[in-house]
N, C-alpha and C positions, 0 to 999 in steps of 0.2 A: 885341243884348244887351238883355235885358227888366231892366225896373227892379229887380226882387229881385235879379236876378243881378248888376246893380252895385252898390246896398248892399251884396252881401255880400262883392264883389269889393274896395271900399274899406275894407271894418272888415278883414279879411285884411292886406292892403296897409300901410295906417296901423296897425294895433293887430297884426304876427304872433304875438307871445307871448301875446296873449289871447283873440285869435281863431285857434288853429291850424286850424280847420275849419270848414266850413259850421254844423255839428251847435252848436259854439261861438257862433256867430252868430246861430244859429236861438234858442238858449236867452234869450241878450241880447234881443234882439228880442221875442220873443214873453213871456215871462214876468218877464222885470226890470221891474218900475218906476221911473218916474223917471230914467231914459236919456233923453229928450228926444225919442224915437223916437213919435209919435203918426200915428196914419190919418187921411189926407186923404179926401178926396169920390172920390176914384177908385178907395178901397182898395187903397192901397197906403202902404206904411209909411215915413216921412219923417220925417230928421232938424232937427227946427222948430229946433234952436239951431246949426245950422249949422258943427259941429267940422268936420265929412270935407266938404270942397268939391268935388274932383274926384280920381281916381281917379291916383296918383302917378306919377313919372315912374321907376319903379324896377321891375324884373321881378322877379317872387314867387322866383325861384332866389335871388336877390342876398338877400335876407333869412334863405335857411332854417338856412344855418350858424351866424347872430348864435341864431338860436333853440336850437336844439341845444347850442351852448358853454354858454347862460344856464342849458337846463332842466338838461345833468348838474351843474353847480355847486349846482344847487338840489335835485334828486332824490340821493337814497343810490341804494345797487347794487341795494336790494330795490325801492326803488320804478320802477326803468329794467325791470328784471324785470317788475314788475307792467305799467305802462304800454305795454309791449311786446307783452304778452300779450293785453289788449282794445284795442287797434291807438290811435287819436290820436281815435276819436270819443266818449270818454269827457269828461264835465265834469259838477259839481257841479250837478243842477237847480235855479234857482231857486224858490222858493215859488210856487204858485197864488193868485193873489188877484182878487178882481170888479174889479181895476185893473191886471192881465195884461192885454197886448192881444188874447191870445186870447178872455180870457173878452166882450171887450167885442161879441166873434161871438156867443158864449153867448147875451148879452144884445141881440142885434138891435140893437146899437150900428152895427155898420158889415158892409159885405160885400164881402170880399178880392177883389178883382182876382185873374184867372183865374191869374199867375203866382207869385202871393201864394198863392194856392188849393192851388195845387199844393203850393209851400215846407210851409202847413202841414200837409197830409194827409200830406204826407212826413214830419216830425217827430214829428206824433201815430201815426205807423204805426212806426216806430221806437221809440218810447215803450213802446207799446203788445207790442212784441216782448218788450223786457225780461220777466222775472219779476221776482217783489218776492226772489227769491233772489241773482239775478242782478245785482239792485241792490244789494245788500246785499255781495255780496263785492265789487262795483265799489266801494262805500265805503267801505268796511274796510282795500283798498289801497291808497285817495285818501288818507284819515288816518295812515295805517302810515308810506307815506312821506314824506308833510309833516310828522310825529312829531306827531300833533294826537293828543287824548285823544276818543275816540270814544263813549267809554259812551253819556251821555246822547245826545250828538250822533244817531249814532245811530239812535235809536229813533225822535227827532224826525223823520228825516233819510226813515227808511222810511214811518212817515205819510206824510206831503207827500206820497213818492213813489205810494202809493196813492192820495192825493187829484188826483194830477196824471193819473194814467193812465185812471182814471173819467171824470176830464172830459176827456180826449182822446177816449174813446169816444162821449163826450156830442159832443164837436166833428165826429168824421168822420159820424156820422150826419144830423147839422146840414147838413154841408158836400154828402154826397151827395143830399142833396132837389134 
């Protein structure tokens, strides 16, 4: 098992209602600041405040129910509809910032380890799939069913999403040199 695929096997493990998925993990990791998550000299991403220590003693079955009970308690009938419909690899993106650890690639800060490499071209190629249409009813469903007010939101919400998908382009070209 390569090091990405145990980070991502532990945030899963330890966190399933926040990490239902890789794509989940990928987002935290890569674009959240201030998770505690920073690149070492081997690029590769490591948790320096040391929350997730080893990988638990509990199989991903034994957790998926506890998730399911929690999300319909939380979801209405439209939003189980919606979330049904673009499958579990949907999640709000975080913002772009020069303190992403993507961008810190951008910036010849650091160079990902061959399985790290992969994780990201696999996310900026998924990213990069969306349309700014496609995004835009995924968040219109996100807010629908968490009963959030979307206007403003939004609009902000599509930005970002263009400013993140340009610099994914800006990353896989990077990444294939």
């Amino acid at each position: 098992m390569t090091h990405y695929e145990k980070t991502i096997l532990k945030m899963m493990m330890y966190y399933p209602t926040i990490f239902p998925t890789e794509f989940h993990c990928q987002n935290h990791l890569f674009l959240v600041i201030g998770t505690g998550y920073e690149w070492n000299k081997k690029g590769q991403l490591v948790d320096t405040l040391g929350v997730i220590k080893k990988i638990p003693d509990r199989s991903r079955k034994s957790v998926l129910p506890n998730i399911d009970k929690d999300t319909n308690k939380v979801l209405s009938s439209a939003g189980r509809m919606f979330f049904n419909s673009i499958g579990d690899n949907f999640t709000h993106l975080y913002y772009w910032s020069q303190y992403s650890r993507l961008d810190y690639i951008l910036q010849d800060k650091v160079i990902p380890a061959k399985d790290w490499k992969t994780a990201i071209e696999w996310f900026c190629y998924k990213i990069n799939h969306w349309s700014v249409d496609d995004y835009k009813r995924m968040m219109i469903g996100h807010y629908i069913c968490y009963g959030l007010v979307y206007n403003n939101e939004i609009k902000r919400d599509l930005n970002e999403f263009k400013i993140i998908k340009k610099n994914c382009e800006k990353l896989l070209k990077k990444l294939e040199k």
